[in-house]
N, C-alpha and C positions, 0 to 999 in steps of 0.2 A: 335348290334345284327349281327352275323353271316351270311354269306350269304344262308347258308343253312336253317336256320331260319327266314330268310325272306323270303324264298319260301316258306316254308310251313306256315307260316303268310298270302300269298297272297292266294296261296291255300285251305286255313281255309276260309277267307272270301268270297271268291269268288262261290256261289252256287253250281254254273255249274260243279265245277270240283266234283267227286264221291267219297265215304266214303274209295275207297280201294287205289284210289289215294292219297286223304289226309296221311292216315297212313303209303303209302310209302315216302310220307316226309317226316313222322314224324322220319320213320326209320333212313331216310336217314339222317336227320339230328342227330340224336341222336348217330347212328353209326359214324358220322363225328366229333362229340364232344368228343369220345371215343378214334379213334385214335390217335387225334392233342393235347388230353390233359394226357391220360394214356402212359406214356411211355413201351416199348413191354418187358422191361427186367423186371417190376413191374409185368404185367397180367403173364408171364412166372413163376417169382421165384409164387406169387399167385398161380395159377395151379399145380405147384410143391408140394408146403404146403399141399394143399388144398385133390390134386386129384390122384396124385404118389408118396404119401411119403412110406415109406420104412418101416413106424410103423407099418404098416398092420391096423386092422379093430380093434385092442382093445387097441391103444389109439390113441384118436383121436388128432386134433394137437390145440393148444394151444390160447388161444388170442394173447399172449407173442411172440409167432415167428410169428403172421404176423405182430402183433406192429413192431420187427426190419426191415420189408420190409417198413416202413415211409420214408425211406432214398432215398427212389430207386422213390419214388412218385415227386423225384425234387424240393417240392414246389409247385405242382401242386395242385390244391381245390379236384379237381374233382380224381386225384389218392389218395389224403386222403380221400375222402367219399368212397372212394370204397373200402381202406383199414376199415374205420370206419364198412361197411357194411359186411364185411366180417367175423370180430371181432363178429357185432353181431350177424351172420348165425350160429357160429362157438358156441359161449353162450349158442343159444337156442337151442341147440346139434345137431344139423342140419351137415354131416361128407361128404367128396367128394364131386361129381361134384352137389350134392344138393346144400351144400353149398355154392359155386361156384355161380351156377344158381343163387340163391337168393341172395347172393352180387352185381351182374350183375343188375338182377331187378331192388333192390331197389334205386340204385346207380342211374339206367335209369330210372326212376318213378320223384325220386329225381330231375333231371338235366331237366326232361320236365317238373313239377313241376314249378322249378324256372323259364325257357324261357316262359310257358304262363300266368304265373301271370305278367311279364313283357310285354308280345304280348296286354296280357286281359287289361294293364293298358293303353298301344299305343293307343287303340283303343275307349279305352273308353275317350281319350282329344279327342283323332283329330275327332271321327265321331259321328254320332247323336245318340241315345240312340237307337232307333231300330235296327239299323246295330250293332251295339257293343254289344246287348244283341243276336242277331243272330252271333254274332261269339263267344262268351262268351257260346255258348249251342252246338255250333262245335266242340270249342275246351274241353269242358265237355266231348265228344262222343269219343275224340283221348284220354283223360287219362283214359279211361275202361281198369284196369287191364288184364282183360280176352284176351284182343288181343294184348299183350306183349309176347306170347310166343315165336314165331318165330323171336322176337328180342333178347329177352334172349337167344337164343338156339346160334344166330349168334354171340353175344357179346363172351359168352361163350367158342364159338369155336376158338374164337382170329380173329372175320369177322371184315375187313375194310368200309371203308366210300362206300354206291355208291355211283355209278352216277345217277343222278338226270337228268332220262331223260325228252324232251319235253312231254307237252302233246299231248294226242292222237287231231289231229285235224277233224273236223264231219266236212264233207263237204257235203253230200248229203240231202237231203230233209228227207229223215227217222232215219237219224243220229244225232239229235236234241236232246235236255235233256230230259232224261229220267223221268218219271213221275211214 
């Protein structure tokens, strides 16, 4: 597991930290998996296909030419599921940056998907059942499609990994968890 995915692993278990930090994790990792594993000349010729092609708006572009963009994905998992995701935006006649957006999506749905069925299974050896069913209901609240958009919109845009800042530290007497 990734180091970024271990923070948002600690972060998931850990109460104290809040819903809006968790899912900056979650971004943040997710956008970290995106840069290190999609190379930039694959999400380019992609947006090109996709969102500036030259056909104009009465034909759209084809499963078949983002299939020959397979090559540019290096052997990468995660550049073939995006091309696969693309393929099927592209099917269900979904045209430009829609398309796009929802190749991005499902791709990151997909990728968090797989790290917390893996998080969900860590947790369920190493700790007691109440802790691992309280982080198995955390991380239920981070796959809520509905608050993927501002990471689609960044994937989309060709956004890099952040930085994964510290937590905010409470040090006063009134700056205790919030109830």
């Amino acid at each position: 597991m990734g180091r970024r995915w271990k923070k948002l692993a600690e972060c998931i278990d850990n109460a104290l930290f809040s819903d809006e930090e968790v899912l900056e994790r979650r971004d943040a990792a997710v956008l970290g998996e995106f840069s290190r594993e999609i190379p930039d000349a694959l999400m380019t010729s992609l947006r090109h296909i996709l969102c500036e092609s030259d056909q104009g708006s009465l034909f759209a572009p084809s499963g078949e030419e983002i299939e020959n963009l397979r090559m540019q994905a290096n052997g990468s998992p995660i550049g073939s599921l995006l091309i696969d995701c693309a393929i099927d935006a592209v099917d269900s006649g979904k045209t430009g940056e829609a398309a796009l957006a929802s190749a991005c999506s499902e791709a990151a749905n997909e990728i968090l998907d797989r790290h917390a069925r893996g998080m969900e299974e860590h947790y369920q050896r190493e700790t007691g059942a109440k802790r691992a069913s309280h982080f198995a209901s955390r991380v239920g609240a981070i796959l809520d499609g509905r608050q993927m958009s501002d990471l689609t919109s960044r994937l989309v845009q060709g956004g890099r990994a952040m930085v994964i800042r510290a937590p905010t530290r409470h040090t006063g007497l009134d700056d205790g968890v919030h109830f």
